[in-house]
C-alpha positions in Angstrom: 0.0 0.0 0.0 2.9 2.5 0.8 5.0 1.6 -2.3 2.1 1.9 -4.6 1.0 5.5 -3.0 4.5 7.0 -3.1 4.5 5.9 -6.5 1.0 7.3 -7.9 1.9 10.5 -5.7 -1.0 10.0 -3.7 -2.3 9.7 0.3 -2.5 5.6 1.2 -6.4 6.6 1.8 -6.9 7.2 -1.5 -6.0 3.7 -2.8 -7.3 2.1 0.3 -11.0 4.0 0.1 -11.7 0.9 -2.8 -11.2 -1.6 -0.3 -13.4 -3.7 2.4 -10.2 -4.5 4.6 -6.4 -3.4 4.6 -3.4 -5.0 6.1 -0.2 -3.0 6.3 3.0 -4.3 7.8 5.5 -2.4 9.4 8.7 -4.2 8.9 9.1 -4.4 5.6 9.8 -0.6 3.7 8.7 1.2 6.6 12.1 -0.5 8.6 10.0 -0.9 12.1 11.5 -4.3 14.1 7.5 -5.8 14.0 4.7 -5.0 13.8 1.3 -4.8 11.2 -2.5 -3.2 11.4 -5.4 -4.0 10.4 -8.4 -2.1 9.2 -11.7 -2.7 8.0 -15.7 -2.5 9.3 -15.9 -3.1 12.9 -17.8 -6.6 12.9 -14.3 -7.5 10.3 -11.8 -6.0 13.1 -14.2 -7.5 16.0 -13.9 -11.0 13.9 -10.1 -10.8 13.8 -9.6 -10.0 17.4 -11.5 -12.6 18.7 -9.3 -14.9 15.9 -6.1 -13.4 17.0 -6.7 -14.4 20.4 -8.3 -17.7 20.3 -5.1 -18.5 18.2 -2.8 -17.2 20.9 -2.1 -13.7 19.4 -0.6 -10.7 21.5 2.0 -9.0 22.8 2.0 -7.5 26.2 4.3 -4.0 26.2 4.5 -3.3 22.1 4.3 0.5 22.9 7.9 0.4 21.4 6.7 -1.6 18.8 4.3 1.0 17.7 6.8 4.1 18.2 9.3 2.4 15.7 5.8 1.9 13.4 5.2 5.2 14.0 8.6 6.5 12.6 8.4 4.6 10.0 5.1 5.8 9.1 6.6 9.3 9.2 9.5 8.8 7.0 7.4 6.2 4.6 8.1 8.9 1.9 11.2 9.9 1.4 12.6 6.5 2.4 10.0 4.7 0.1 11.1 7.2 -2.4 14.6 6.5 -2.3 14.1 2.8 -3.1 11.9 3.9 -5.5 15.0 5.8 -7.5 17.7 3.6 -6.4 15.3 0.6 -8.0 15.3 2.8 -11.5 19.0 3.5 -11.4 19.4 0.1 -11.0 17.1 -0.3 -14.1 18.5 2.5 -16.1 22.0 1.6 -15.4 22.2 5.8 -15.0 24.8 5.8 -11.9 27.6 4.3 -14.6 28.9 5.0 -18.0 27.1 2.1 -19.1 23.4 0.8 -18.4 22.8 -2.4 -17.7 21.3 -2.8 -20.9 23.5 -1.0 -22.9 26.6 -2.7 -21.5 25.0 -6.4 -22.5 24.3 -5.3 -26.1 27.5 -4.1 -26.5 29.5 -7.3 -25.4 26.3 -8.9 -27.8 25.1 -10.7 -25.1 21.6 -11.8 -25.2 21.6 -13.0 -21.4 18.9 -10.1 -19.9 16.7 -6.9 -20.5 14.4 -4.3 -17.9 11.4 -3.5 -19.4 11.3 0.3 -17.4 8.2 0.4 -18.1 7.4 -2.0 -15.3 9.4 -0.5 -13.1 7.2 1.6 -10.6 8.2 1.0 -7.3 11.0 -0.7 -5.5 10.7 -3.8 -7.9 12.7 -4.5 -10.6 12.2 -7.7 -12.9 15.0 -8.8 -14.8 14.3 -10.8 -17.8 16.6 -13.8 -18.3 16.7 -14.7 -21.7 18.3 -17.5 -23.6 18.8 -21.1 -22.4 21.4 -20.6 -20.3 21.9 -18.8 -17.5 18.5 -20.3 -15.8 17.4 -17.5 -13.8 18.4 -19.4 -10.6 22.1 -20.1 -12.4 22.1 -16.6 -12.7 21.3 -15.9 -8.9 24.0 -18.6 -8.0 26.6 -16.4 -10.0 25.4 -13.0 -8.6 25.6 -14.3 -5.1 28.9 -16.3 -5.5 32.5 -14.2 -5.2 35.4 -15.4 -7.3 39.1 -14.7 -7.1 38.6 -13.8 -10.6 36.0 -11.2 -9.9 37.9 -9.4 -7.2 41.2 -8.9 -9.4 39.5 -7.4 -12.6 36.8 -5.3 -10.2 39.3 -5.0 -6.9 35.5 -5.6 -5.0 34.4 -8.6 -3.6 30.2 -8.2 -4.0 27.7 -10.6 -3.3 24.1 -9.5 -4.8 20.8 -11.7 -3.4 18.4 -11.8 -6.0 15.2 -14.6 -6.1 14.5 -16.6 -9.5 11.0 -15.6 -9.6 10.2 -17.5 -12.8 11.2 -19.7 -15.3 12.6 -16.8 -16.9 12.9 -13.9 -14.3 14.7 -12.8 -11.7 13.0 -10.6 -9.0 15.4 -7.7 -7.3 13.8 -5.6 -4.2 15.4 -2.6 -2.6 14.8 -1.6 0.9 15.6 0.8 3.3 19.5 -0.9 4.3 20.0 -0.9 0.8 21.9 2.4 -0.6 22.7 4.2 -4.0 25.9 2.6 -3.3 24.9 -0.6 -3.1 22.8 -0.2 -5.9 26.2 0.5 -7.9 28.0 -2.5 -6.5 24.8 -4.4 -7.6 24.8 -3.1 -11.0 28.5 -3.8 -12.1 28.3 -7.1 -10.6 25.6 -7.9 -12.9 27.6 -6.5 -15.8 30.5 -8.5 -14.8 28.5 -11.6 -14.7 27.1 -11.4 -18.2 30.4 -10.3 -19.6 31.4 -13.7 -18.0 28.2 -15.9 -19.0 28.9 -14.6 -22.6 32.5 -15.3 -22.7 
């Protein structure tokens, strides 16, 4: 819900005002240790209390819980925002001389493309094309440092990705991860197609 209002520009009411129920966790973007809330009609919140406890749900003192929420809440914006941008850098390849793109067609490697226009939010879906890498080959080698990689780059990076599909790789920024890392990320997956093509 957060991600998708930063990215239409709008309040998280607008989007939620077409729903019968919303769930929004804490931890995730918004960076708080626990924590989620639920809304919707009062016989649906009534229902899920009396759930929540019959199932053992509860936590006694969470009023630290709920200030960390609270922060986060504050600072959904700009921090959303900035994975956001560091997600379409990533995309767009714009913190380097080369994109991503642009530095696989010119070693003629057909190994993966970004459609930007999917890009939106803190998502990125990298399209894995070609027999081989397999997308979760291709997550093995991001992951995995080599000797090799640290004496051409002088950097020993490790970049967790998750083969989302037969074809896909899913990458997700978050709030620990910064236009630095984004970088990192981004030559490591250039180094690895250079290598796959070779």
């Amino acid at each position: 819900l957060m991600n998708a209002a930063v990215a239409q520009g709008v309040e998280p009411a607008q989007i939620a005002q077409h729903c019968d129920s919303v769930s929004l966790c804490f931890s995730k973007g918004l960076g708080a240790p626990a924590g989620a809330v639920l809304a919707g009609c009062r016989e649906f919140v009534a229902e899920a209390w009396r759930v929540r406890k019959l199932l053992g749900g509860g936590m006694r003192q969470a009023g630290v819980l709920a200030a960390a929420a609270r922060l986060g809440l504050q600072q959904a914006e700009a921090t959303l925002r900035r994975d956001h941008d560091n997600a379409r850098s990533f995309a767009e390849g714009t913190s380097g001389p080369l994109s991503v793109l642009g530095c696989i067609h010119a070693l003629d490697s057909p190994l993966c493309s970004i459609n930007l226009a999917t890009v939106e939010t803190n998502i990125v879906m990298v399209n894995v094309q070609g027999a081989w890498p397999s997308p979760a080959e291709l997550c093995d080698r991001l992951r995995a440092v080599s000797e090799e990689e640290e004496a051409e780059t002088g950097q020993a990076v490790s970049v967790l990705l998750l083969p989302w599909s037969a074809r896909t790789v899913r990458a997700v920024w978050h709030r620990n991860v910064s236009a630095r890392d984004t970088e990192l990320a981004r030559r490591k997956l250039e180094f690895v197609a250079r290598k796959c093509q070779e």
